[in-house]
C-alpha positions as CSV (number, residue, x, y, z in Angstrom):
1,X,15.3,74.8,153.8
2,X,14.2,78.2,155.3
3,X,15.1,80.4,152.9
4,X,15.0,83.8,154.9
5,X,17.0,81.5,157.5
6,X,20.6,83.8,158.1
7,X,23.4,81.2,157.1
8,X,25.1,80.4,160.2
9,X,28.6,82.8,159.2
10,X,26.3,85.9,159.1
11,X,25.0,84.7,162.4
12,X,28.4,84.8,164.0
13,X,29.9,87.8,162.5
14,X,26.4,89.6,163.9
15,X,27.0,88.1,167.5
16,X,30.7,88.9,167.1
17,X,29.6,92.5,166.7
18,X,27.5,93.3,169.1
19,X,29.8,91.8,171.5
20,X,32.5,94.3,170.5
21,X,30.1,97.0,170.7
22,X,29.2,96.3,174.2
23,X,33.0,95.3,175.0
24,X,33.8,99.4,174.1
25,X,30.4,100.8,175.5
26,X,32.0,99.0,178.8
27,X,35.5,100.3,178.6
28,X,34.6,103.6,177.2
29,X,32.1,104.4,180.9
30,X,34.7,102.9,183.2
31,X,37.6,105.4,181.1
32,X,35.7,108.3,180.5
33,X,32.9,108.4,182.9
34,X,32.7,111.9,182.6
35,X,30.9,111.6,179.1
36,X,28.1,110.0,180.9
37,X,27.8,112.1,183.7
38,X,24.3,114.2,182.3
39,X,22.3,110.7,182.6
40,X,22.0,111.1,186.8
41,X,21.4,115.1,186.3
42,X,18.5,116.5,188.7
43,X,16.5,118.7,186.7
44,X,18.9,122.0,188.0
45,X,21.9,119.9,186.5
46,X,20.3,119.3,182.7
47,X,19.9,122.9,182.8
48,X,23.1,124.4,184.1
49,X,24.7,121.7,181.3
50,X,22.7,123.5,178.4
51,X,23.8,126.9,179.9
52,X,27.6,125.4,179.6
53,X,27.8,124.9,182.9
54,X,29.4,121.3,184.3
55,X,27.5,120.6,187.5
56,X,29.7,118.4,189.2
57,X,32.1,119.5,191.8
58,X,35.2,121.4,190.8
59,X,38.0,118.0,192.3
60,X,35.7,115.4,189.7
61,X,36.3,117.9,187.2
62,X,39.7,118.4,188.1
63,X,40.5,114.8,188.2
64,X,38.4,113.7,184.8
65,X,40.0,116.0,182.7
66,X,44.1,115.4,184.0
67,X,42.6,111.7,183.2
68,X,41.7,112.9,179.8
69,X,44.7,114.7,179.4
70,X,47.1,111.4,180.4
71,X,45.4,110.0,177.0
72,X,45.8,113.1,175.0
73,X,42.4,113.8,174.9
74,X,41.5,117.8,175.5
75,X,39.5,118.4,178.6
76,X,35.5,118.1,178.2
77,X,33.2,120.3,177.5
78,X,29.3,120.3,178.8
79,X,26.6,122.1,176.8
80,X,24.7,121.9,173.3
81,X,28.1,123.6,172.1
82,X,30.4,121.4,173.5
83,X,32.9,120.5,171.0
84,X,34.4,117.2,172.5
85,X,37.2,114.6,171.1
86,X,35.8,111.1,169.6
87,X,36.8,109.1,172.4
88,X,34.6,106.5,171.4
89,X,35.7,105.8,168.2
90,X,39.4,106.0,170.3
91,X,38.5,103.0,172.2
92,X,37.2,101.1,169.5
93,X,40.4,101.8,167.5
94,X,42.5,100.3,170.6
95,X,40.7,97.2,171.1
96,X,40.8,96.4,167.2
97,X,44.5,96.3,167.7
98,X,44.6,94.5,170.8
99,X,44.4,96.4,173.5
100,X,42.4,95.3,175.3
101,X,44.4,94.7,178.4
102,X,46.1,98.0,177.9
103,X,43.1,99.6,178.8
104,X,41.8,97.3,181.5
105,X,45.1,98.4,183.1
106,X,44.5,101.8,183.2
107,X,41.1,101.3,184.5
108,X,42.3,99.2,187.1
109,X,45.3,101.9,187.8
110,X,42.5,104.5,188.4
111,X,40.8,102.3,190.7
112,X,43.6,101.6,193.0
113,X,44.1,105.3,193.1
114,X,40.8,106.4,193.8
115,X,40.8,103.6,196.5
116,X,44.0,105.0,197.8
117,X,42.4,108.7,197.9
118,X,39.6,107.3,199.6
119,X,41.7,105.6,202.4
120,X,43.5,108.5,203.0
121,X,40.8,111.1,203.2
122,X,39.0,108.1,205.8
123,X,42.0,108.5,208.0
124,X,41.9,112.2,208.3
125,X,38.0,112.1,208.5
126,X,38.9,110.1,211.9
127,X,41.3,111.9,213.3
128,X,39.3,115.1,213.1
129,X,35.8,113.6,214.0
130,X,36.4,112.5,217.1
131,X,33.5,110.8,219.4
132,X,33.3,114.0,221.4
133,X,33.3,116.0,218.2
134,X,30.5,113.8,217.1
135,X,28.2,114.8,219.8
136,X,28.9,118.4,220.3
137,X,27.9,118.3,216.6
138,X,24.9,116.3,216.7
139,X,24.2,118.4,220.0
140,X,24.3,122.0,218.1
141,X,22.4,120.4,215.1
142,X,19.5,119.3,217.3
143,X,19.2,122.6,218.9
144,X,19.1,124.3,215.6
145,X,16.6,123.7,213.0
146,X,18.4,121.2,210.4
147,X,16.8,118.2,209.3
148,X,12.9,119.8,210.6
149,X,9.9,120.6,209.6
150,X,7.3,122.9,211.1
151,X,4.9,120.8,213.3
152,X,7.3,118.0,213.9
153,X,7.9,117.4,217.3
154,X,11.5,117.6,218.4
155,X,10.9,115.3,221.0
156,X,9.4,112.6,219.2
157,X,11.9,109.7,219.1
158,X,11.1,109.3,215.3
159,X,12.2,112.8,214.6
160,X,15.7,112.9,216.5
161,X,16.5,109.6,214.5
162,X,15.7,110.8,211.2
163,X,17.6,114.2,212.0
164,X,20.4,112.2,213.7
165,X,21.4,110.4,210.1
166,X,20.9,113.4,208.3
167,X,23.7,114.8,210.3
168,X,25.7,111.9,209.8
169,X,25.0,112.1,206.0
170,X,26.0,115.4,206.2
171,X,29.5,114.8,207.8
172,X,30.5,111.5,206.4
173,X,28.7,111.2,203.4
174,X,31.1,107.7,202.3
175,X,31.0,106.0,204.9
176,X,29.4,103.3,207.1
177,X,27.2,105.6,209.3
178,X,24.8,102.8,211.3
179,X,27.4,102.2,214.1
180,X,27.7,105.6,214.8
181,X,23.8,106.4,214.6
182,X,23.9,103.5,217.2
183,X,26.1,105.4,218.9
184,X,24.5,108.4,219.3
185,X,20.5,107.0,220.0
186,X,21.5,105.3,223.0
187,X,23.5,108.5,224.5
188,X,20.5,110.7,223.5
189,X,17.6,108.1,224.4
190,X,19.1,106.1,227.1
191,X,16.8,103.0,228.3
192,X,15.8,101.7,225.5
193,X,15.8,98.2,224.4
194,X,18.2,97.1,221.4
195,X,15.0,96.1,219.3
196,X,14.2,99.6,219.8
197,X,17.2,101.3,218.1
198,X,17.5,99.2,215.4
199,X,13.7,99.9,214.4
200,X,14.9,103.6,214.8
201,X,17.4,103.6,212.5
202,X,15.1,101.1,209.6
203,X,12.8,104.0,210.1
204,X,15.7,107.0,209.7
205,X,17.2,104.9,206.6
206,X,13.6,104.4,204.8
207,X,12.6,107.9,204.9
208,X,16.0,109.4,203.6
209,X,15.8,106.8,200.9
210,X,12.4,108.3,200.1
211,X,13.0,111.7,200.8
212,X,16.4,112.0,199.4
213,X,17.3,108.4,197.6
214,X,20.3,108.2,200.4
């Protein structure tokens, strides 16, 4: 018999551990997202956090800490001197009595929410960006100097395209924006064949991936 061999109880109660700990690391992100916020930072981010000051956009803050609030948590503080409630050690505490499905509820609530939010601010997104809205926007952008750098030319097919979906990005930053870069290719560079737009917009997608990670 192997005598540094685990018996097989000490085994299980190990494995039964771990997978409690990953069972709260998993509920604890999806409830209180805002805790893990600093691990995307750019490098202006990490340092406006160690000044004290939360990067992210005043409605996420908004919305995270009325969240926090709902489960009598006080609202969350960024910075080296952030003084923050345990919530960790919260959703351990609910899952060791049983709760499991409690929580899953709530984070299932907050999806249907956000979804709802979503839907809603799509709608209005549509009624106000009209197709003729579209192109008088896309018309003043590529008369200005957005999305250009010196020594491109404005002509160049290459450049409109990439300056095209920047615009897009710019205006409707969740939603599907190929159809209407589609769109907008074949008004500006009429005669083209299909094969040709498509390969415009692989190229415009691939450099604001690298330029941008879009």
């Amino acid at each position: 018999m192997d005598q540094n061999r685990k018996p097989e109880s000490d085994i299980d109660a190990t494995d039964a551990g771990e997978a409690a700990q990953r069972l709260a690391r998993e509920l604890h992100g999806a409830l209180f997202p805002e805790e893990y916020d600093h691990m995307y930072d750019s490098v202006a981010e990490a340092k406006a956090r160690l000044r004290g000051e939360n990067p992210m956009d005043d409605k996420h803050v908004e919305r995270v800490n009325e969240q926090r609030t709902q489960l009598g948590f006080t609202q969350f503080v960024v910075g080296p001197d952030g003084d923050n409630d345990n919530t960790f050690a919260w959703v351990k505490e609910q899952l060791r009595n049983g709760e499991e499905d409690k929580l899953r509820e709530i984070v299932a609530t907050r999806a249907q929410v956000s979804l709802a939010i979503l839907r809603r601010k799509e709608r209005a997104r549509q009624q106000v960006q009209t197709p003729s809205w579209l192109d008088q926007t896309i018309d003043e952008m590529l008369s200005g100097d957005e999305f250009i750098y010196d020594g491109q030319d404005r002509t160049d097919p290459k450049v409109i395209a990439f300056r095209i979906l920047g615009e897009l990005y710019t205006v409707n930053r969740s939603g599907k924006n190929a159809p209407e870069f589609l769109r907008q290719i074949r008004r500006l560079l009429p005669g083209r064949s299909e094969a040709e737009y498509q390969n415009l917009l692989g190229y415009a997608k691939r450099e604001w991936m690298e330029a941008y990670g879009y």
